[in-house]
N, CA and C atoms as a LAMMPS dump frame, in Angstrom:
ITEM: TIMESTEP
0
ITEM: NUMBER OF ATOMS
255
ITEM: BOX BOUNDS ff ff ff
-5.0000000000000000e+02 5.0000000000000000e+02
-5.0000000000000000e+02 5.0000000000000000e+02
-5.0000000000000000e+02 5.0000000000000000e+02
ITEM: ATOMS id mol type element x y z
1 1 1 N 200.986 -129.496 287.554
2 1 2 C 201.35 -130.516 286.601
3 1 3 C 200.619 -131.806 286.987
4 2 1 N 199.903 -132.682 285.869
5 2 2 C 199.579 -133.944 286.131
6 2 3 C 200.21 -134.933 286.295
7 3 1 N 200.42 -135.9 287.254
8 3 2 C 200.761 -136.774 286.918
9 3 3 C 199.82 -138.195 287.462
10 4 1 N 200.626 -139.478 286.599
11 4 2 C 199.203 -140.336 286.633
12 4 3 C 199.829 -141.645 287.867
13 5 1 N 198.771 -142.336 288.043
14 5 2 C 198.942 -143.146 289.203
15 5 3 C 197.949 -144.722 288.656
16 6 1 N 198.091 -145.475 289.238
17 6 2 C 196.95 -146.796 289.167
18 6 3 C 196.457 -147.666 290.385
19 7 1 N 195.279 -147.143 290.081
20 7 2 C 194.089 -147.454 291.219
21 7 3 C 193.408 -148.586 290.966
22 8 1 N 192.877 -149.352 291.621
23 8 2 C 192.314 -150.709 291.496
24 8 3 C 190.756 -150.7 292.589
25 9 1 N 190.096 -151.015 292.021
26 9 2 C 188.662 -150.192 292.942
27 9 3 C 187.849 -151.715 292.247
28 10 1 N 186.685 -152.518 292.834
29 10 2 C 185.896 -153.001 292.431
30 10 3 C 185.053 -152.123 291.051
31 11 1 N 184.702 -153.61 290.24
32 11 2 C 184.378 -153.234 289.225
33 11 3 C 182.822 -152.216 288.907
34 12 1 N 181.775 -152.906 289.815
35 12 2 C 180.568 -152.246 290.234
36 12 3 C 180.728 -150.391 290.435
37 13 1 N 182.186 -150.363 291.505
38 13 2 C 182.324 -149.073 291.72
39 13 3 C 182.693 -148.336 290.914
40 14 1 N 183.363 -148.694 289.898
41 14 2 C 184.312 -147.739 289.12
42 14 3 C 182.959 -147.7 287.782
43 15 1 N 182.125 -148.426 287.314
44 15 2 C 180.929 -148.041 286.673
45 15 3 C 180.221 -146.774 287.456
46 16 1 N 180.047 -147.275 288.368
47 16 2 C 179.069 -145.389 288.7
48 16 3 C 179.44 -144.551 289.434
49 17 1 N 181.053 -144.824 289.338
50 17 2 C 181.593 -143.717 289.733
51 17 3 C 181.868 -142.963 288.333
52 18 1 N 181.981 -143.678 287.186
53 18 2 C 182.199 -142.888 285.447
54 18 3 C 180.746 -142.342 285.39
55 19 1 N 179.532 -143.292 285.741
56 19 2 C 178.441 -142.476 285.034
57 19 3 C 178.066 -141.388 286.094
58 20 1 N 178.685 -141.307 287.414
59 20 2 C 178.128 -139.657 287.92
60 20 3 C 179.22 -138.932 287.485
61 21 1 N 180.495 -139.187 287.489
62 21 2 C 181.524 -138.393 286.786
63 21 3 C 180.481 -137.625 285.444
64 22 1 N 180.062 -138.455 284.713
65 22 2 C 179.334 -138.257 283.355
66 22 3 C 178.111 -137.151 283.613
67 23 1 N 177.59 -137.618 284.764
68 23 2 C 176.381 -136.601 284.899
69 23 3 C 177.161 -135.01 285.46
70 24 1 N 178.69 -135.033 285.331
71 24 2 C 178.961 -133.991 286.679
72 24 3 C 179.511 -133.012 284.906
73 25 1 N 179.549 -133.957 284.375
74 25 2 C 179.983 -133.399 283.036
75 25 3 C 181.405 -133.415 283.106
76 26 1 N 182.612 -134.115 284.521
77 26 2 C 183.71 -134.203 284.232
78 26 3 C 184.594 -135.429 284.103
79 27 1 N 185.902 -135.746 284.135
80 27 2 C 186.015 -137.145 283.833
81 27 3 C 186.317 -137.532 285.331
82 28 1 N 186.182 -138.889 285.296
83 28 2 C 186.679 -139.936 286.565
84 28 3 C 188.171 -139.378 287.305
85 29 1 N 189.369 -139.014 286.413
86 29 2 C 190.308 -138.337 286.618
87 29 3 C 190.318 -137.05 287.853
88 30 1 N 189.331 -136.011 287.423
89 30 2 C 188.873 -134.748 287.919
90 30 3 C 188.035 -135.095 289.226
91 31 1 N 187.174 -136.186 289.203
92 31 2 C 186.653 -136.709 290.257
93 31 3 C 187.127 -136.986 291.19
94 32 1 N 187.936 -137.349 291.012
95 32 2 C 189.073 -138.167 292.216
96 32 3 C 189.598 -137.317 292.605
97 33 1 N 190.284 -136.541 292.251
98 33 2 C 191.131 -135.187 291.813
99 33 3 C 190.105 -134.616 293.042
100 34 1 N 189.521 -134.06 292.994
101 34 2 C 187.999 -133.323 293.434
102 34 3 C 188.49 -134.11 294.873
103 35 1 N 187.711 -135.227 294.755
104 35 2 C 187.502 -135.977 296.588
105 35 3 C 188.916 -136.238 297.328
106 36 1 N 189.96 -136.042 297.034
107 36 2 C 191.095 -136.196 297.772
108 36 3 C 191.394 -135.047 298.126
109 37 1 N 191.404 -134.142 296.771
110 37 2 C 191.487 -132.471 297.495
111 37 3 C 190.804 -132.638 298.568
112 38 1 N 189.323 -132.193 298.781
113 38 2 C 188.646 -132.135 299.77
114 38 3 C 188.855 -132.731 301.12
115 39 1 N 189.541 -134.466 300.636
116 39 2 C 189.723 -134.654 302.219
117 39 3 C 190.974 -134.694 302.803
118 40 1 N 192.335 -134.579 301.795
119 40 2 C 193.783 -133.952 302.305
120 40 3 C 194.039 -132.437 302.391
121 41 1 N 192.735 -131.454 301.959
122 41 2 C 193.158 -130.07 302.616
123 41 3 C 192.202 -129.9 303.965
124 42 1 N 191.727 -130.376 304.236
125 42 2 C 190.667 -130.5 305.967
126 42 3 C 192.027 -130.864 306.772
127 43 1 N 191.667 -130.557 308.362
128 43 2 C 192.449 -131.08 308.949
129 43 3 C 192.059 -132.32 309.996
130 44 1 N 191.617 -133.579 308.603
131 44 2 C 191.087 -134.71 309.511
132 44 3 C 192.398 -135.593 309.317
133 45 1 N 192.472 -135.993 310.573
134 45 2 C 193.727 -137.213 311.003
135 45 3 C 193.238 -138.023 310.679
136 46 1 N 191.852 -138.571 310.502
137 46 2 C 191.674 -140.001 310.005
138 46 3 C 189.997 -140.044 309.282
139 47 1 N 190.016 -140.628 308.291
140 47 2 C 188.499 -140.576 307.713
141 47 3 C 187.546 -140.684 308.952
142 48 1 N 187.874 -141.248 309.708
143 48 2 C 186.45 -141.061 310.74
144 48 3 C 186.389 -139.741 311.488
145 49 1 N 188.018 -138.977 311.205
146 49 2 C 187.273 -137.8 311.729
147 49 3 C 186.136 -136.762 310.508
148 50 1 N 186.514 -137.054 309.325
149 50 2 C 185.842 -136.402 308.569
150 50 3 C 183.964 -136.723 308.604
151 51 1 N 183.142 -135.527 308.736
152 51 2 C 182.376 -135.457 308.936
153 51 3 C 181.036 -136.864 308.22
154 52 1 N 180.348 -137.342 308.305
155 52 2 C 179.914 -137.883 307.429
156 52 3 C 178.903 -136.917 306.629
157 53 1 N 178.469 -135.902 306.906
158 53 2 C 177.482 -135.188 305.898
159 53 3 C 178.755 -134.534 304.445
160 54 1 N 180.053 -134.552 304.599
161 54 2 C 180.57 -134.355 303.991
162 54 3 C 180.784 -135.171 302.638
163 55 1 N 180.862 -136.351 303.461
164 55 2 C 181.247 -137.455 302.667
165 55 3 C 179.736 -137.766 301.577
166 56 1 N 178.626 -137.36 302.437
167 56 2 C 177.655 -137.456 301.939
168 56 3 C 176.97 -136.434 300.663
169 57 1 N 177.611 -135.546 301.221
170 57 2 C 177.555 -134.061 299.446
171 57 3 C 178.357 -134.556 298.6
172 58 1 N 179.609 -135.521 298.691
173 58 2 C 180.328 -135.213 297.774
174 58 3 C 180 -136.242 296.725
175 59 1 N 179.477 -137.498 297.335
176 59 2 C 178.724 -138.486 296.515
177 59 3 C 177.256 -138.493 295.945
178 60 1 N 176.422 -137.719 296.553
179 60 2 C 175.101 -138.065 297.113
180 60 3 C 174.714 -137.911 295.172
181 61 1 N 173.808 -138.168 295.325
182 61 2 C 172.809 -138.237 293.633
183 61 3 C 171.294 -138.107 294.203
184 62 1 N 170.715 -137.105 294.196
185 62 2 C 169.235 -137.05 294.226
186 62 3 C 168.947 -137.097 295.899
187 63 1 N 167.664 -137.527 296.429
188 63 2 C 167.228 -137.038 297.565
189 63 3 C 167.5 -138.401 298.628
190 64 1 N 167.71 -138.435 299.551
191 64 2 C 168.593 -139.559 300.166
192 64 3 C 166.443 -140.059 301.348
193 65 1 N 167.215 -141.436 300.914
194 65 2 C 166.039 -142.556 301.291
195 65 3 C 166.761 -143.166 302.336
196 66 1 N 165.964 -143.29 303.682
197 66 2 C 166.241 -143.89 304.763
198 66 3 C 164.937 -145.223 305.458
199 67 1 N 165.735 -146.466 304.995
200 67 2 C 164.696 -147.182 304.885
201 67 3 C 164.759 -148.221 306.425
202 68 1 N 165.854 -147.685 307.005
203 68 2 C 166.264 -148.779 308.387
204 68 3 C 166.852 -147.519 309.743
205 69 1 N 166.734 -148.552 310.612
206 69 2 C 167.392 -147.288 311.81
207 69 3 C 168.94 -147.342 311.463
208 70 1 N 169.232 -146.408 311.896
209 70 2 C 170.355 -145.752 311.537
210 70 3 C 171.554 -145.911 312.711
211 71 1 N 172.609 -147.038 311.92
212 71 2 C 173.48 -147.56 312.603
213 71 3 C 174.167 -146.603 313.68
214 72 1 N 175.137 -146.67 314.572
215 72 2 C 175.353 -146.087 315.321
216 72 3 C 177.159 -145.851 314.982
217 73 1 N 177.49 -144.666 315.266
218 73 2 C 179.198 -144.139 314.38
219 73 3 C 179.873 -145.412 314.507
220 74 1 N 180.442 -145.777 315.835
221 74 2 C 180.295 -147.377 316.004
222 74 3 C 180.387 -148.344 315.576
223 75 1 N 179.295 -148.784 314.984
224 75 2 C 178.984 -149.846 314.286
225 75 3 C 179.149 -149.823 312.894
226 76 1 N 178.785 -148.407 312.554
227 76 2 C 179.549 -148.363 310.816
228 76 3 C 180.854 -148.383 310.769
229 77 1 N 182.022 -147.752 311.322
230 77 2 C 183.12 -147.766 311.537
231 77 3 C 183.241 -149.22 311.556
232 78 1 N 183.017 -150.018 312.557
233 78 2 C 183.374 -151.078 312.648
234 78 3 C 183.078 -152.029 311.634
235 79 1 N 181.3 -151.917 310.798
236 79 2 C 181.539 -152.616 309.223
237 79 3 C 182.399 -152.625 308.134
238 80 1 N 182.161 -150.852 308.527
239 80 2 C 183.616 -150.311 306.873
240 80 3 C 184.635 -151.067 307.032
241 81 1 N 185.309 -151.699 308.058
242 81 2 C 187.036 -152.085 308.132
243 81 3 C 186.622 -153.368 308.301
244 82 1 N 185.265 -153.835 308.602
245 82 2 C 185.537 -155.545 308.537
246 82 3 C 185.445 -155.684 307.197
247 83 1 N 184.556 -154.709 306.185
248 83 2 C 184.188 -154.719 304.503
249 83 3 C 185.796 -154.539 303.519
250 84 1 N 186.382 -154.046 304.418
251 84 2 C 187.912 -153.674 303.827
252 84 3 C 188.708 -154.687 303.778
253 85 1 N 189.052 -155.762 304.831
254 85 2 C 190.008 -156.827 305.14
255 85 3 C 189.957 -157.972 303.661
């Protein structure tokens, strides 16, 4: 059974998160639906245990460009939650 909820996400995000929804051919709903399954049936205790190549299939669009050295687990962890506050 569905039931509905309300999410509040920056505006930038919730645009291309509809137009890959759009390219996936399903709605934003099913999307979400989709990425929570995936990371509440794993048995990660905390998003940093979840893999990042995971995180990386489930978003990715086309062939991935690496234009800088590549932060260290570390240091991204530690951006994501200063980017969160």
């Amino acid at each position: 059974m569905d039931a509905k909820i309300t999410l509040s996400f920056d505006e930038s995000i919730i645009k291309k998160a509809k137009a890959y929804a759009d390219k996936q051919n399903i709605s934003l709903s099913r999307l979400m639906e989709v990425l929570l399954d995936k990371i509440t049936s794993n048995n990660y205790k905390t998003l940093e245990d979840m893999p990042i190549a995971d995180w990386v299939n489930e978003v990715a669009e086309g062939q991935s460009v690496y234009n800088h050295k590549p932060k260290s687990r570390k240091q991204l962890k530690k951006d994501f939650f200063e980017k969160s506050k």
